[in-house]
C-alpha positions in Angstrom: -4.9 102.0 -86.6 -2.2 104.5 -86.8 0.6 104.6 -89.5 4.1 105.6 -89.1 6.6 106.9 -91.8 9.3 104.1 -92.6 11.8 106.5 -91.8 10.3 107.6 -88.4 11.2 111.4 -88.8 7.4 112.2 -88.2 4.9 111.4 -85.7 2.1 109.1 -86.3 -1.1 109.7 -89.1 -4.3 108.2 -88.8 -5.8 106.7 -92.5 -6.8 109.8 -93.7 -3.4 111.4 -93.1 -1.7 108.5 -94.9 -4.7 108.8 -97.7 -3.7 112.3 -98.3 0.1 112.5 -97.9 1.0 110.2 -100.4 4.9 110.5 -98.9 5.4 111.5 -95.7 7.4 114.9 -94.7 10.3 112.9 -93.8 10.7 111.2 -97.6 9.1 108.0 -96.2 6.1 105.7 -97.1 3.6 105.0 -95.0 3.0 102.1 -93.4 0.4 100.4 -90.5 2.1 100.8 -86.8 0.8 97.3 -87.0 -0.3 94.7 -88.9 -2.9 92.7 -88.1 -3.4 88.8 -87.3 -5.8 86.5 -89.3 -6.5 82.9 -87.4 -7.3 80.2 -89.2 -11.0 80.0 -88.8 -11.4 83.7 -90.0 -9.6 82.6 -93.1 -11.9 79.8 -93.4 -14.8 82.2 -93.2 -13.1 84.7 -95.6 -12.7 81.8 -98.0 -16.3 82.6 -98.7 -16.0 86.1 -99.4 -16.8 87.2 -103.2 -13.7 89.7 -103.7 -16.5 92.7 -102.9 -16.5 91.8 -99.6 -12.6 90.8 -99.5 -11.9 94.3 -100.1 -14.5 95.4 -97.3 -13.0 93.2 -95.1 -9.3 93.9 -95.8 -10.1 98.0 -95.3 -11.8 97.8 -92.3 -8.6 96.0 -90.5 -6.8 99.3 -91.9 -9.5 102.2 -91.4 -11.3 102.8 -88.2 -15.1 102.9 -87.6 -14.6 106.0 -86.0 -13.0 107.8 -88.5 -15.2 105.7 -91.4 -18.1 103.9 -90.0 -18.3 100.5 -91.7 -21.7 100.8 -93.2 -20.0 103.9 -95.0 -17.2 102.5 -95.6 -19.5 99.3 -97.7 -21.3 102.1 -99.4 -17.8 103.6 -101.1 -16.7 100.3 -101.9 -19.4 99.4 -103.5 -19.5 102.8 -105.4 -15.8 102.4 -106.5 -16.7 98.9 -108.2 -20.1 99.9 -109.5 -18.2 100.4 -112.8 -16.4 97.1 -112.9 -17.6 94.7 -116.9 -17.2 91.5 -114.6 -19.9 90.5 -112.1 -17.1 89.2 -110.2 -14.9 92.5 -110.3 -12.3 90.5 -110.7 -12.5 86.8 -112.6 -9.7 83.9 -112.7 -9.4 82.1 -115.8 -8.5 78.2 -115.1 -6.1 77.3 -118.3 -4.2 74.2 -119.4 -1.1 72.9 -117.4 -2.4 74.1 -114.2 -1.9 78.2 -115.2 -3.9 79.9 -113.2 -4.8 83.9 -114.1 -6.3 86.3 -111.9 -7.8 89.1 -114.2 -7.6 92.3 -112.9 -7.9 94.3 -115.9 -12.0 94.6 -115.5 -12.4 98.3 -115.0 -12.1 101.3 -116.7 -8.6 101.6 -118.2 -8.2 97.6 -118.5 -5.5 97.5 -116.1 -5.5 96.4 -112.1 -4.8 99.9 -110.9 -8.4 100.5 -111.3 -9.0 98.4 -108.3 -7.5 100.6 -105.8 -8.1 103.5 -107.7 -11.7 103.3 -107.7 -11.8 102.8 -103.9 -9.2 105.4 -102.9 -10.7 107.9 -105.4 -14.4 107.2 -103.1 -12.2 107.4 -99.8 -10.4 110.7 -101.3 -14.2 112.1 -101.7 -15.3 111.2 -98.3 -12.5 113.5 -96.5 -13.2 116.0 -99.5 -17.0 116.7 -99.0 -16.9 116.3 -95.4 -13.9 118.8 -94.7 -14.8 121.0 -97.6 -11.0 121.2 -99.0 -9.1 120.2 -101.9 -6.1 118.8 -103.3 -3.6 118.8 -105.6 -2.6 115.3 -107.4 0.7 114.5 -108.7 0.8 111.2 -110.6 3.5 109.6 -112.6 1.9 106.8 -115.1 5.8 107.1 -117.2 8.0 104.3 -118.4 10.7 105.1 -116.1 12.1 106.3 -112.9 12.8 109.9 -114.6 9.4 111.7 -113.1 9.6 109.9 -109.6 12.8 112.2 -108.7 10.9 115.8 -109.6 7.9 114.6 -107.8 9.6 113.4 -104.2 11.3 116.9 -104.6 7.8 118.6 -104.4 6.9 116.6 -101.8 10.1 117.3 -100.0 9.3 120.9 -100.1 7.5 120.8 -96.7 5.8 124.5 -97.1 5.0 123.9 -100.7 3.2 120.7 -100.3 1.3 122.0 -97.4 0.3 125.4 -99.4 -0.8 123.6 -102.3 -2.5 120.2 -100.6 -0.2 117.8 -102.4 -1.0 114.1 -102.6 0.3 111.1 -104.8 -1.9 108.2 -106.6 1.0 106.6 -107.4 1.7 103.3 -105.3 3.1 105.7 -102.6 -0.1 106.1 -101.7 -0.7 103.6 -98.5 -4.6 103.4 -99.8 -3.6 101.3 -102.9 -1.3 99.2 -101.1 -3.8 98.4 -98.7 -6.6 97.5 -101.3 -4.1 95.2 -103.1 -3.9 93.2 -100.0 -7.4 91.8 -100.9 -6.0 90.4 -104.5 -3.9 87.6 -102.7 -6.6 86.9 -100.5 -8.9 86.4 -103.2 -6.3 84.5 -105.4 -5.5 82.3 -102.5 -9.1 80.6 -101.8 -9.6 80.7 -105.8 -6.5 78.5 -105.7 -6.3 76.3 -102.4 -7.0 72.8 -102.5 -8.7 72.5 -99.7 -9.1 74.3 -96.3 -10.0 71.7 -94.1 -6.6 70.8 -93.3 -4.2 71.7 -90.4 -1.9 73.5 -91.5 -3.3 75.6 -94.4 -2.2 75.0 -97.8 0.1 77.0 -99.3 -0.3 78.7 -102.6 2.3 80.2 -104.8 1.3 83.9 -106.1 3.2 85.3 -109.2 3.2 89.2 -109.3 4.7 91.1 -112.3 6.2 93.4 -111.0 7.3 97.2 -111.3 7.6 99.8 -108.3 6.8 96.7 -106.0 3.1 97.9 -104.8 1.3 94.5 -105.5 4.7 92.6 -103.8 4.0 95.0 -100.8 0.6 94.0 -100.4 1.7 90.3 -101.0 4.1 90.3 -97.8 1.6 92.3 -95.8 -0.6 89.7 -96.8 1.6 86.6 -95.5 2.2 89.0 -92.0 -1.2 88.4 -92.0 -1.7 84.8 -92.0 -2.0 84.1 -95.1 -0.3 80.8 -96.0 1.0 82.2 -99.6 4.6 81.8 -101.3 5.6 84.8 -103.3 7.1 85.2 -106.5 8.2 88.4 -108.5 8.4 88.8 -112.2 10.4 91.5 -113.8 11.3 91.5 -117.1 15.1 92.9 -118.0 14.8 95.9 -115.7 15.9 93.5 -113.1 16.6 95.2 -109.9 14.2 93.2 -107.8 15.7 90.4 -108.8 18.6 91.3 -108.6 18.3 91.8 -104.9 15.8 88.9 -104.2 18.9 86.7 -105.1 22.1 88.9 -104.6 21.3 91.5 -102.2 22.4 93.4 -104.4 19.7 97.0 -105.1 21.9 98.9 -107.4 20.6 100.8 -110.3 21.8 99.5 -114.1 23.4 101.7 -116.2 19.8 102.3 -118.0 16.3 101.6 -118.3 15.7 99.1 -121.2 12.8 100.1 -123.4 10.9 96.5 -122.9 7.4 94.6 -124.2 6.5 94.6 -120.6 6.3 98.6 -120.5 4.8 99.5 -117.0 7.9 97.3 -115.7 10.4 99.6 -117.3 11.3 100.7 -113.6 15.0 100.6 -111.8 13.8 102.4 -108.6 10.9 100.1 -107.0 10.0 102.8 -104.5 8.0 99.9 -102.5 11.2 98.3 -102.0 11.3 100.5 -98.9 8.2 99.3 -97.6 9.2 96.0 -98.0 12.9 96.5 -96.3 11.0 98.2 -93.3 8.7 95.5 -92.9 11.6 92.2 -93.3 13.7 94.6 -90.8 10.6 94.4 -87.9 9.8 98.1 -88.9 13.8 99.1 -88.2 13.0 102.5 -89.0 16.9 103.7 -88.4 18.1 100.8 -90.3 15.4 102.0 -93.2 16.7 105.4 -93.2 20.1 104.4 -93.5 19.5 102.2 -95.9 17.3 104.3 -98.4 19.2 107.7 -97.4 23.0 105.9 -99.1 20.9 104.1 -102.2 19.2 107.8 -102.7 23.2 109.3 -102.8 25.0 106.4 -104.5 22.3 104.3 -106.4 24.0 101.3 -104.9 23.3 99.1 -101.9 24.4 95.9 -100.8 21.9 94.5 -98.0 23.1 93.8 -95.0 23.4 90.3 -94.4 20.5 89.2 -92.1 17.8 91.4 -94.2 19.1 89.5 -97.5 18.0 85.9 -95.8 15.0 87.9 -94.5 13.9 88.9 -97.8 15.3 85.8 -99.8 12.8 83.8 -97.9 9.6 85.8 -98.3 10.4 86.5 -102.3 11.7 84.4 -105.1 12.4 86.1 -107.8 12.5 85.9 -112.0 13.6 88.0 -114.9 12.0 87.1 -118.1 12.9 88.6 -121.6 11.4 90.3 -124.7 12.2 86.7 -126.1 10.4 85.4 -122.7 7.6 87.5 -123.3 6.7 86.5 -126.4 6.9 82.7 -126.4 5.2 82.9 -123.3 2.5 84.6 -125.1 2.1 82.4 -127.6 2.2 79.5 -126.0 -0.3 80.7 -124.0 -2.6 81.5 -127.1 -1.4 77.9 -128.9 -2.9 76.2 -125.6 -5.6 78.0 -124.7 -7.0 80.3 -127.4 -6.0 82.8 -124.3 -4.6 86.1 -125.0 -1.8 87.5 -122.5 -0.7 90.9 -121.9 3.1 91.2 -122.2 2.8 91.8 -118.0 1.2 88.8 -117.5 3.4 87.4 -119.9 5.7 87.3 -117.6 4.4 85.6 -114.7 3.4 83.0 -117.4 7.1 82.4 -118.5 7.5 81.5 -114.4 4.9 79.1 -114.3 5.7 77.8 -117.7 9.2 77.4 -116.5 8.4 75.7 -113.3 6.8 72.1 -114.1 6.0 71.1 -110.4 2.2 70.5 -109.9 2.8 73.7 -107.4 -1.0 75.2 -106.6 -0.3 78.7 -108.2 -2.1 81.9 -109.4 -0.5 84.4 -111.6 -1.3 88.1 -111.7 -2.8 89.5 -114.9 -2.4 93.2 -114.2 -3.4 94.2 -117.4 -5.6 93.0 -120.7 -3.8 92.4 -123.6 -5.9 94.7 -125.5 -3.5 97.8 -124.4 -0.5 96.2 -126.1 -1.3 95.6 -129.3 2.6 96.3 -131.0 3.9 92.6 -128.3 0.5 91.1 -129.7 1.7 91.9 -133.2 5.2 90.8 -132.4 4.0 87.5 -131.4 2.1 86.9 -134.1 -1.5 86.9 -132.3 -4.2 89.4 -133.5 -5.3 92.0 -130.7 -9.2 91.8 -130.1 -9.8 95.3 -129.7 -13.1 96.0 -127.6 -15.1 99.4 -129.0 -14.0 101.4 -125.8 -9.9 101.2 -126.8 -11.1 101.6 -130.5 -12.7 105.1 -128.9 -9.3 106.3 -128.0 -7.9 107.3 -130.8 -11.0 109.8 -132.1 -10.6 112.0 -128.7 -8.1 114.8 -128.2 -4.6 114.7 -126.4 -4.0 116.9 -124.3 -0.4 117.3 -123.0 2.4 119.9 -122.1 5.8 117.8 -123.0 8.4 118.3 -120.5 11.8 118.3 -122.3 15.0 116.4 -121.2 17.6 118.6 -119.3 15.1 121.3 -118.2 14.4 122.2 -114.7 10.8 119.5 -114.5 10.9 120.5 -111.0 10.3 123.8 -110.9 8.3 123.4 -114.2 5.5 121.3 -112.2 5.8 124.0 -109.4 5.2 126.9 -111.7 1.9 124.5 -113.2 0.6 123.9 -109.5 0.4 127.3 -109.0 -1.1 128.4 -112.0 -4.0 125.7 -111.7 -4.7 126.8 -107.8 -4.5 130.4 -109.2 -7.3 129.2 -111.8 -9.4 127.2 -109.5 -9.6 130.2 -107.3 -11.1 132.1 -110.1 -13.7 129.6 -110.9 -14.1 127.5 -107.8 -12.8 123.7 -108.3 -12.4 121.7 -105.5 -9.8 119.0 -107.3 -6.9 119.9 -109.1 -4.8 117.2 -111.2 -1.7 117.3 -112.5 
């Protein structure tokens, strides 16, 4: 499996080029050359599969047995979910009026990021150990787009990203994409009626959605086989949306500061993955595309790769208002506490009374947001790791507006390579 920038301005990686690229040279994303084709009877036999063995599954489409040989590759899985609370790794709650909630908020941090994260941190040390190198991670965990720009400059810098072995955890990294895959796999046979029939059943998937990684991995998941509908949920940062139903990818004036923090996003940097894929991997068309949104934060799609990508997604913007009577309702109901994120899928499936099989996305637990608990008037249940939190020390260099942040994270890198030289690190984070 080899992957190719959506841009096609460089030649192709194999998985541990994409794992340690983050973007490629060209300002791209990576993507698979090609995407392989599930029958039905291996998604009968998947339907089996505890979401462990999803993921081992899923990954070893993506990564070669030559380049990770599969009993390895089990081994790293199973490291990166060794810290998981739930058995299950990942559990979905069966509620009142057919809401359906995936949790994948049982790691570490309590959000879903710690899905991929664990695995791609595991694949990360693989290459690590056995090439005896290191790296240098840039990651950008903000509330808006305003960190994305100074990071793709880096990473345009061709000679400084070699020099100081950059690479992204952000959903630019193809390793998270490809792990979130397993999610809709796993929230499909949760939710099917039955697989003995001829066709599949479909199943409607919600994601809340942000820089459009889980969405990604939904639609690579239907090129797949999988017979699921898509749905993404933004709150009033609505560009998504906004082109789901218009066509129309064109920044707003602002961010807006909302409940549903982690979706306070107006440049869905997966978009592009998403656009390459809908366009049969039109790498020139991509380019295009992506090179006049980067100058003129507009875009109108053209017309055929709107009906494309109106028929894969629908789309829905809920607000703070949304939010909170979604999660309250919720609570009213169930005794179920939503975070504001999967608040917003909720409001969907709240707003869609059709019997529809569905499974919403719950990317986070609703003990990280206790101000939109308070708000609704539902008491946060803090478990004793959050509580932890607030005894440790911060430690932070603020970067102020209207400064160079650029050439501030530039001057950083090279003082922490200039430190691990002196005492011999192997990772550096920034």
């Amino acid at each position: 499996m080899d992957y190719v920038s959506t841009r096609g301005g460089v030649g192709a990686v194999d998985f541990e080029g994409a794992l340690f690229s983050g973007y490629a040279p060209d300002g791209g994303l990576f993507m698979p050359q090609h995407i392989p084709s599930l029958d039905g009877d291996t998604l009968r036999r998947w339907s089996c599969l505890s979401y462990r063995e999803l993921v081992k599954e899923v990954c070893s489409l993506f990564i070669t047995a030559e380049l990770v040989p599969r009993n390895m590759l089990n081994d790293l899985i199973d490291r990166a979910f060794s810290r998981f609370r739930h058995k299950d790794i990942v559990h979905l709650s069966r509620l009142k009026d057919g809401l359906n909630v995936l949790e994948l908020w049982h790691g570490v941090t309590y959000a879903f990021k710690d899905l991929s994260l664990s695995c791609t941190g595991q694949f990360l040390q693989y290459f690590l150990e056995k090439k005896q190198k290191h790296v240098t991670i840039l990651v950008a965990h903000g509330n808006s787009d305003e960190i994305d720009d100074p990071i793709k400059e880096l990473f345009a810098d061709v000679d400084f990203a070699r020099k100081y072995n950059l690479m992204s955890l952000n959903s630019v990294n193809w390793s998270r994409i490809m792990v979130q895959i397993a999610h809709h796999f796993y929230a499909y046979f949760q939710c099917a009626l039955s697989l003995d029939t001829t066709p599949l059943p479909v199943v409607e998937i919600v994601v809340p959605t942000g820089g459009g990684g889980n969405v990604t991995a939904g639609c690579i998941a239907q090129q797949m086989g999988l017979p699921i509908r898509l749905v993404a949920v933004v709150n009033s940062n609505d560009i998504i949306h906004r082109t789901v139903q218009h066509g129309d990818f064109s920044l707003s004036e602002s961010v807006k500061a909302t409940l549903a923090s982690a979706m306070d996003i107006q440049e869905p940097y997966n978009m592009e993955r998403i656009l390459w894929l809908l366009s049969g991997s039109n790498s020139r068309l991509t380019k295009k595309l992506m090179e006049q949104f980067s100058v003129s934060k507009s875009l109108k799609l053209p017309e055929d790769l709107h009906r494309k990508l109106s028929e894969t997604l629908r789309s829905c913007s809920a607000s703070d208002e949304d939010i909170v009577r979604a999660m309250q309702r919720c609570w009213e109901e169930n005794r179920y506490l939503l975070c504001p994120h999967s608040a917003v899928a909720a409001h969907y499936h709240y707003s869609q009374p059709d019997g529809t099989p569905r499974c919403c996305l719950a990317p986070a637990s609703a003990a990280k947001f206790q101000d939109a608990l308070l708000r609704a008037g539902l008491a946060p249940q803090l478990p004793p790791e959050i509580t932890a939190l607030t005894a440790m020390e911060t430690r932070s260099t603020p970067l102020e507006r209207g400064r160079d942040w650029a050439q501030e994270l530039r001057e950083q890198i090279e003082a922490t390579a200039q430190r691990r030289r002196v005492t011999g690190q192997g990772v550096t984070q920034t």
